[in-house]
DRENTI-65533 format. One line per 10 residues: number of its first residue (from 1); their letters; for each residue x, y, z of C-alpha. Coordinates in nm, 3 decimals. Example, Ala and Ser with C-alpha at 12.3 -4.5 7.8 and 13.67 -1.06 7.14 Angstrom:
2
1	as	1.230,-0.450,0.780  1.367,-0.106,0.714
% end
This chain:
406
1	xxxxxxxxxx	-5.629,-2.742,-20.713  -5.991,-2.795,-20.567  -6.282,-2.655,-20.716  -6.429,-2.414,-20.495  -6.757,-2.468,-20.334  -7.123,-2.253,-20.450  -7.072,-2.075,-20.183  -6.676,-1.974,-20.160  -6.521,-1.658,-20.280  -6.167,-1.536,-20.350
11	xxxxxxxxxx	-5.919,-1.504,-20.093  -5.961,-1.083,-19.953  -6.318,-0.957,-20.076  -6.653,-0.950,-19.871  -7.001,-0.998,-19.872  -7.194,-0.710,-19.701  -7.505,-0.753,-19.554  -7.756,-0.494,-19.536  -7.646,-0.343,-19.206  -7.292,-0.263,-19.311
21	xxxxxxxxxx	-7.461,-0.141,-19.615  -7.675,0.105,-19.438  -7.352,0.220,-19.264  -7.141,0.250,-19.593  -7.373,0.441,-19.827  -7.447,0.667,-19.493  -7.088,0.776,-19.486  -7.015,0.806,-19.855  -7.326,1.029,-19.863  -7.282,1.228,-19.578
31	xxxxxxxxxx	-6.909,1.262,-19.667  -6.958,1.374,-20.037  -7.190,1.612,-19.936  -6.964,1.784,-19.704  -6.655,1.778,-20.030  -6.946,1.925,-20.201  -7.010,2.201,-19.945  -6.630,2.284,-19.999  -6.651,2.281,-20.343  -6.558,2.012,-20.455
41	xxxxxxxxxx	-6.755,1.809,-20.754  -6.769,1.415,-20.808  -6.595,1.221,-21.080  -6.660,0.894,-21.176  -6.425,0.686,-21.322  -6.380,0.303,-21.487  -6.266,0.020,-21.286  -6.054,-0.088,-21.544  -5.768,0.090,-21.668  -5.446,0.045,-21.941
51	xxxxxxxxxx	-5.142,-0.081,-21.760  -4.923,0.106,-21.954  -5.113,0.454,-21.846  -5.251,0.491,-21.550  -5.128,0.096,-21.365  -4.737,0.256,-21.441  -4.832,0.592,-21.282  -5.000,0.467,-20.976  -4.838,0.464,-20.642  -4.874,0.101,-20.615
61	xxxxxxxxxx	-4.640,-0.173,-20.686  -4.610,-0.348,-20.983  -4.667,-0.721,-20.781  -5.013,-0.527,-20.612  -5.149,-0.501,-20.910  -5.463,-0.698,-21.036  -5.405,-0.730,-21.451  -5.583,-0.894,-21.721  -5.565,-0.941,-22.061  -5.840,-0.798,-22.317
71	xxxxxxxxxx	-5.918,-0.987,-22.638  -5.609,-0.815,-22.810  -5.406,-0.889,-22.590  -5.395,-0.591,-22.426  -5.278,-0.560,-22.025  -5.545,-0.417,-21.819  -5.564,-0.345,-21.452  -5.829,-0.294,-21.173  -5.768,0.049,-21.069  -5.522,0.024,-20.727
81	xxxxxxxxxx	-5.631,0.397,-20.637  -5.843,0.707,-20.762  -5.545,0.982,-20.773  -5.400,0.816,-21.119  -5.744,0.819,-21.312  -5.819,1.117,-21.206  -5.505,1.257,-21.371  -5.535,1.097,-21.680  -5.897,1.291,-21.699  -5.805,1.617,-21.589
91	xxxxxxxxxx	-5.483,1.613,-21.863  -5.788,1.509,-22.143  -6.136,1.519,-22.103  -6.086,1.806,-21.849  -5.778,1.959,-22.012  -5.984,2.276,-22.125  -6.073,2.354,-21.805  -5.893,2.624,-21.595  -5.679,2.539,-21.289  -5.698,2.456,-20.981
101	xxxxxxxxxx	-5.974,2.195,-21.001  -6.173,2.064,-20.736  -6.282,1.704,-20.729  -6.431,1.421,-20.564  -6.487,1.078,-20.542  -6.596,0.751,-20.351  -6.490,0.415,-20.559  -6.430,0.091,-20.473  -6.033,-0.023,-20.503  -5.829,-0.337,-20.555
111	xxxxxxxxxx	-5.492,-0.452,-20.443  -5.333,-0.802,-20.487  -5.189,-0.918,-20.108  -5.061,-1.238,-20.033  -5.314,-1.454,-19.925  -5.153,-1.534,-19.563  -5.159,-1.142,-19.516  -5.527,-1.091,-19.388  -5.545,-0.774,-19.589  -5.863,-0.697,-19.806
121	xxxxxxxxxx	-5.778,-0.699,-20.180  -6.122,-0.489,-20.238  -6.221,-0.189,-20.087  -6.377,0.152,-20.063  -6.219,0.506,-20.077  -6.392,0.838,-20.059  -6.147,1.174,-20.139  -6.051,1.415,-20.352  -5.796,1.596,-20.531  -5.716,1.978,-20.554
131	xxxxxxxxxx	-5.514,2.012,-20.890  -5.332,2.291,-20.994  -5.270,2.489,-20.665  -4.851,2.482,-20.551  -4.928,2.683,-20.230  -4.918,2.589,-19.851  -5.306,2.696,-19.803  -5.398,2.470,-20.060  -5.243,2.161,-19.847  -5.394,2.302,-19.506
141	xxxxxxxxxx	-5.715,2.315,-19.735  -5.711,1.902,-19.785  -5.558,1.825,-19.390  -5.872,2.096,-19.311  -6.130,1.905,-19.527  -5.993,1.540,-19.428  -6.068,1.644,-19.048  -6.434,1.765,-19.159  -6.440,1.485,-19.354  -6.362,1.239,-19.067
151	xxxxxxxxxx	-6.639,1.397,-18.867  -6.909,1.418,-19.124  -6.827,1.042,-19.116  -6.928,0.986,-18.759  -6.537,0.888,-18.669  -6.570,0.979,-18.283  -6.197,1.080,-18.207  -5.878,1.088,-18.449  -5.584,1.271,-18.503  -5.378,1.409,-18.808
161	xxxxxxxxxx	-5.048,1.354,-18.836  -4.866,1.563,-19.050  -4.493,1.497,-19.232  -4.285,1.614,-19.517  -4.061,1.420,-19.749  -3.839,1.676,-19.868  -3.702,1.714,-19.515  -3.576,1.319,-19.462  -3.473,1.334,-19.842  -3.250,1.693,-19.736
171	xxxxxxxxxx	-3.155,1.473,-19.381  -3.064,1.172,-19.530  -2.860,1.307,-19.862  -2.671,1.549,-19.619  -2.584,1.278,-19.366  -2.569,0.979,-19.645  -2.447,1.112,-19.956  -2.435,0.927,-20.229  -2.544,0.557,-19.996  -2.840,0.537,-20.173
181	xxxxxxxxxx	-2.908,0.170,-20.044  -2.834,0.256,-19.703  -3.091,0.521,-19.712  -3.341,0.375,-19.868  -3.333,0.075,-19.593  -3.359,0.382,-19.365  -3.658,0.532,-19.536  -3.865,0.184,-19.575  -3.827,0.108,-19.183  -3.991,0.462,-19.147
191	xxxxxxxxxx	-4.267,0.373,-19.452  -4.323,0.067,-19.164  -4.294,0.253,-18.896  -4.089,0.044,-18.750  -3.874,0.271,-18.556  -3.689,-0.051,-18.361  -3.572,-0.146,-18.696  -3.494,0.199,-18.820  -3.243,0.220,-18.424  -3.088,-0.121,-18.510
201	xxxxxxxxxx	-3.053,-0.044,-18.887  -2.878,0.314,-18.726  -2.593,0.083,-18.491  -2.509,-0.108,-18.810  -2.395,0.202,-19.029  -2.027,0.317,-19.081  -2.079,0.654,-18.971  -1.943,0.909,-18.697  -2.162,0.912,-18.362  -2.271,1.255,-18.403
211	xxxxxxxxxx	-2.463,1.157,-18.743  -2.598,0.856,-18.619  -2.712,1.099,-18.307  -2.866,1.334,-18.586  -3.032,1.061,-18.739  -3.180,0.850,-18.461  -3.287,1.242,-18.352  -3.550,1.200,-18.586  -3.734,0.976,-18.364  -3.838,1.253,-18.154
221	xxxxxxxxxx	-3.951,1.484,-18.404  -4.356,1.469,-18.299  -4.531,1.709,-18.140  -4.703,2.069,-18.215  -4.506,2.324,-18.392  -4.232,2.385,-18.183  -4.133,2.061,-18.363  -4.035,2.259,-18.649  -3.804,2.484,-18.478  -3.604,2.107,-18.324
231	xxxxxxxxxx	-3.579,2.000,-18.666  -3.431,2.319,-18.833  -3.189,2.301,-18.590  -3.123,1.950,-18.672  -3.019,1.986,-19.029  -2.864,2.246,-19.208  -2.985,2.071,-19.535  -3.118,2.369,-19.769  -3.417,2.127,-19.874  -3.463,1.971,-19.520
241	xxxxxxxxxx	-3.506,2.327,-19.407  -3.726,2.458,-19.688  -3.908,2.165,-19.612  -4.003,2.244,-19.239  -4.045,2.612,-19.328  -4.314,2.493,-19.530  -4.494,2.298,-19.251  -4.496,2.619,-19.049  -4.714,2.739,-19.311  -4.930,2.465,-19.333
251	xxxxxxxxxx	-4.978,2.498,-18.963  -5.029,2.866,-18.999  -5.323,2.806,-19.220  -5.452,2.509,-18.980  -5.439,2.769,-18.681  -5.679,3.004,-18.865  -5.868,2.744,-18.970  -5.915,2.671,-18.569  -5.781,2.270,-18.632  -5.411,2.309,-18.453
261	xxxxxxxxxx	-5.600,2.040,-18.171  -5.677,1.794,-18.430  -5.255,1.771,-18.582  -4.956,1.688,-18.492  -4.635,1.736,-18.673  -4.481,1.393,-18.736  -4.146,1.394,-18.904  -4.106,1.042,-18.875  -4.453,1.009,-19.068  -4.328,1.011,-19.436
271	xxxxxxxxxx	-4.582,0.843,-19.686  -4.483,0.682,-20.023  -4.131,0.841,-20.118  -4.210,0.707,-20.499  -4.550,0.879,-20.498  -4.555,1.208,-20.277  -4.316,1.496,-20.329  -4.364,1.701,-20.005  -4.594,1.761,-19.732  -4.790,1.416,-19.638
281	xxxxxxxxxx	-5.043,1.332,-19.338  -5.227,1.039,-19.234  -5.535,0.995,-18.976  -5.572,0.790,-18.647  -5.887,0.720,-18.491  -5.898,0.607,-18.115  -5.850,0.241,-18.063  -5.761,0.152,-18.459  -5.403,0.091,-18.558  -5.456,0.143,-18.886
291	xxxxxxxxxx	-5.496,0.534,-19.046  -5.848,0.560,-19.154  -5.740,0.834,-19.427  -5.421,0.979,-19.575  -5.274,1.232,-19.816  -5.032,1.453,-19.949  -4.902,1.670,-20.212  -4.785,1.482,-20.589  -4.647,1.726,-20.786  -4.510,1.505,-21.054
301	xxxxxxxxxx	-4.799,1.295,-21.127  -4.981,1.520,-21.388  -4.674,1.514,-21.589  -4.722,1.138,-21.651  -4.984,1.259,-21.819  -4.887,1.548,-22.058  -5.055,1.814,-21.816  -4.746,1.920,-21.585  -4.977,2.048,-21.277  -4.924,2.073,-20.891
311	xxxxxxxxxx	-5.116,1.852,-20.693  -5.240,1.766,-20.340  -5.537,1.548,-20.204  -5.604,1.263,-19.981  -5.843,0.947,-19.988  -6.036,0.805,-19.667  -5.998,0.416,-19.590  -6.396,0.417,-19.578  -6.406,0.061,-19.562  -6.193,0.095,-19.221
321	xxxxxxxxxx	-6.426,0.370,-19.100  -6.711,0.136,-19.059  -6.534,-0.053,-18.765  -6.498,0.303,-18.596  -6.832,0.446,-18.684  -7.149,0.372,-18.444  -7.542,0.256,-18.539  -7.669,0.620,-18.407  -7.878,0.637,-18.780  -7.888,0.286,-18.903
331	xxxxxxxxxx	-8.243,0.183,-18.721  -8.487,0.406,-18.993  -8.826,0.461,-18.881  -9.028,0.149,-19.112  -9.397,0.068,-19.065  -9.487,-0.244,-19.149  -9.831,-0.232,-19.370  -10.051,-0.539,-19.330  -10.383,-0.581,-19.568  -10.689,-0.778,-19.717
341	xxxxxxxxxx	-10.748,-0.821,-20.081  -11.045,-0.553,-20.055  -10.800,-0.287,-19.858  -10.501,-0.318,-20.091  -10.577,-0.010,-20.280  -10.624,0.195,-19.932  -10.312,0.038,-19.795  -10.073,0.028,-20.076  -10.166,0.462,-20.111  -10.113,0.485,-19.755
351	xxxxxxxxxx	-9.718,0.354,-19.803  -9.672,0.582,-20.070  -9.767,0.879,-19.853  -9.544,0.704,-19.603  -9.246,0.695,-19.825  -9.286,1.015,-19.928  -9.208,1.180,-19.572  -8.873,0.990,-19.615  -8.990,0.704,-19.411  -8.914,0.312,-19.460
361	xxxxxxxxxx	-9.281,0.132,-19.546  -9.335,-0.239,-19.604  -9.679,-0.407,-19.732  -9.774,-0.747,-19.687  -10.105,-0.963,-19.768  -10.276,-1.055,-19.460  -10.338,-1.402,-19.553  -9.983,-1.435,-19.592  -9.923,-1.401,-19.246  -10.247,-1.515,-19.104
371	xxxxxxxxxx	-10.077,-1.784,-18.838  -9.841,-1.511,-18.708  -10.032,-1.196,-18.724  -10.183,-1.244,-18.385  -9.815,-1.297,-18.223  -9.699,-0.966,-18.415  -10.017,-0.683,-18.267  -9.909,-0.872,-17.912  -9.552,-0.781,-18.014  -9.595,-0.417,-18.178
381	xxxxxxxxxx	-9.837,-0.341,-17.891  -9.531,-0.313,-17.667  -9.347,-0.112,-17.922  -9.092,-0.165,-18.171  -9.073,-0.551,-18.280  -8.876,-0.772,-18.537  -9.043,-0.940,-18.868  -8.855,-1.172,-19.083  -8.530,-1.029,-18.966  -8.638,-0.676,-18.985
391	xxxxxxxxxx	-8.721,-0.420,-18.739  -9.002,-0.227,-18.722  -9.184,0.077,-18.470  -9.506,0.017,-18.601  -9.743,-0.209,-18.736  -10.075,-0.058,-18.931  -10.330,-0.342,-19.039  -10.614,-0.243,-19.319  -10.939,-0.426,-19.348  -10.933,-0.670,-19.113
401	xxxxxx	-11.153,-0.514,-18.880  -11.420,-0.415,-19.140  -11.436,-0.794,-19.178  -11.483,-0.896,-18.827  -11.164,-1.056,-18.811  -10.979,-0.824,-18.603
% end
């Protein structure tokens, strides 16, 4: 193998330039101040984790996995996600504290792809986790705080789709039992959505036409709450139907909450089946194919941990919410500060007071820029102008004109 070149970096992480910086730390700030506003405090945790703690609890596969080796020996991992950390410190360092917990966080995240997939193997997440609350308000609480989430972000129009895995698991083991293979081929054309696969997977079964009626039936199962009353009548499946009965609530909640527009009920929409243990949702913004956030409830995660809890949350795809997001706050007001040797002290106090009103100030020695001064007072004369790759909406010049050089 080749040795890269100075200037070459592994296959899936970025460079970002200042721009896209501005634009990042803009959402994770506005964002965690709106968690904050809901109650919900930041945690911070290591990017490095044990394998055999919080890489075997995560949601992600064993093969997506980034692990090292310490000087012992030991296996290490990059942490895939936030939820699994966060576990292992609410079940010790936070095990004193009283349920349900509230917290937040904005970390970047690392995932091993093959190289020919395109996909990013770093990137950023911003979410949070509401531990120790079973109920059905406590999962319209996360859907509710993932849509004001989304628009503290700037994300111009999305939608929530909302699922539950306990009613496929009730559909399938009433209509499959005991094919186990079967429906998990069933299930990971869903995960995919891949609903051509899921039909042709369907006309290849050994089953009566009614079931495979019932189960390509799922299919339709999107829409506003009446969607709930279709699939009741679909399955007779004690956990399928405890399953959509809870969804009514969650919708109940989301109607006084005023956020029924911004969901849809998506029974087809199903999440991780290893990872989530009833309701799940995921978010679309306009013209993006991929969700820009998901969630759902883990109630079995905690356990993992020695601090049986329930659990619900969800994580934004930050990283995927700058390609959605527009430049409405990334031009800051800066002044650009030109001065002599004999004006520094007036100058340099002058962009202090500047930076003080929360403005952007940049200084500069005038005989630095001597040959293309002249060119910039033509250019800032007309308004806002570029320097070095910068733009500015004003241009203040000390001394010059006590000199006779103005």
């Amino acid at each position: 193998m080749s040795k890269p070149k100075v200037f070459e970096k592994p296959t899936g992480v970025k460079d970002y330039l200042p721009h896209a910086v501005a634009k990042l730390r803009r959402i994770e700030r506005n964002v965690l101040e709106c968690m904050r506003r809901w109650g919900y405090e930041q945690i911070m945790t290591p990017t490095m984790e044990y394998y055999d703690t919080v890489g075997v609890a995560s949601a992600t596969s064993d093969q997506k996995l980034f692990k090292l080796l310490n000087q012992r020996g030991t296996t290490i991992v990059l942490r895939s996600e936030m939820t699994s950390p966060i576990a292992r410190v609410v079940s010790s360092l936070l095990k004193e504290t009283p349920f349900p917990l509230r917290l937040s966080y904005h970390a970047n995240v690392f995932r091993a792809f093959e190289e020919e997939a395109g996909r990013d193997a770093e990137f950023f997440q911003t979410g949070v986790e509401l531990v120790g609350d079973p109920s059905s308000e406590a999962d319209a609480e996360v859907i509710a705080l993932a849509i004001a989430s989304l628009q503290a972000a700037g994300v111009p129009s999305f939608k929530i789709a909302v699922g539950h895995v306990g009613f496929l698991n009730g559909l399938f083991q009433e209509a499959l039992l005991g094919r186990t293979e079967e429906q998990e081929n069933l299930k990971s054309h869903l995960l995919q959505r891949d609903h051509v696969g899921y039909r042709d997977a369907l006309k290849k079964l050994s089953i009566e036409d009614s079931v495979r009626g019932e189960l390509e039936g799922i299919l339709r199962l999107r829409g506003g709450v009446e969607v709930c009353d279709q699939a009741l009548s679909l399955s007779g499946s004690p956990d399928a139907q405890a399953a959509i009965r809870q969804l009514c609530e969650v919708w109940e909640v989301l109607t006084a909450y005023g956020l029924q527009d911004h969901v849809l009920i998506d029974l087809t929409m199903i999440g991780d089946f290893s990872y989530y243990t009833g309701m799940t949702f995921e978010g679309y913004a306009s013209h993006l194919g991929f969700p820009v956030c998901s969630g759902g409830r883990y109630d079995n995660l905690l356990a993992q941990f020695g601090r049986p809890a329930a659990a619900t949350g969800f994580a934004l795809k930050t990283t995927r919410i700058l390609e959605v997001v527009g430049d409405d706050e990334a031009d800051e007001n800066r002044i650009l500060i030109v001065y002599t040797k004999e004006s520094r002290r007036e100058a340099l106090l002058e962009a202090e007071r500047i930076r003080e009103e929360g403005l952007v100030a940049v200084t500069e020695k005038e005989d630095v820029l001597k040959d293309v001064l002249p060119g910039l007072r033509a250019e800032a004369a007309k308004g806002p102008f570029v320097h070095r790759g910068m733009a500015f909406d004003r241009l203040v010049v000390y001394g010059l004109e006590k000199e006779g050089r103005a």
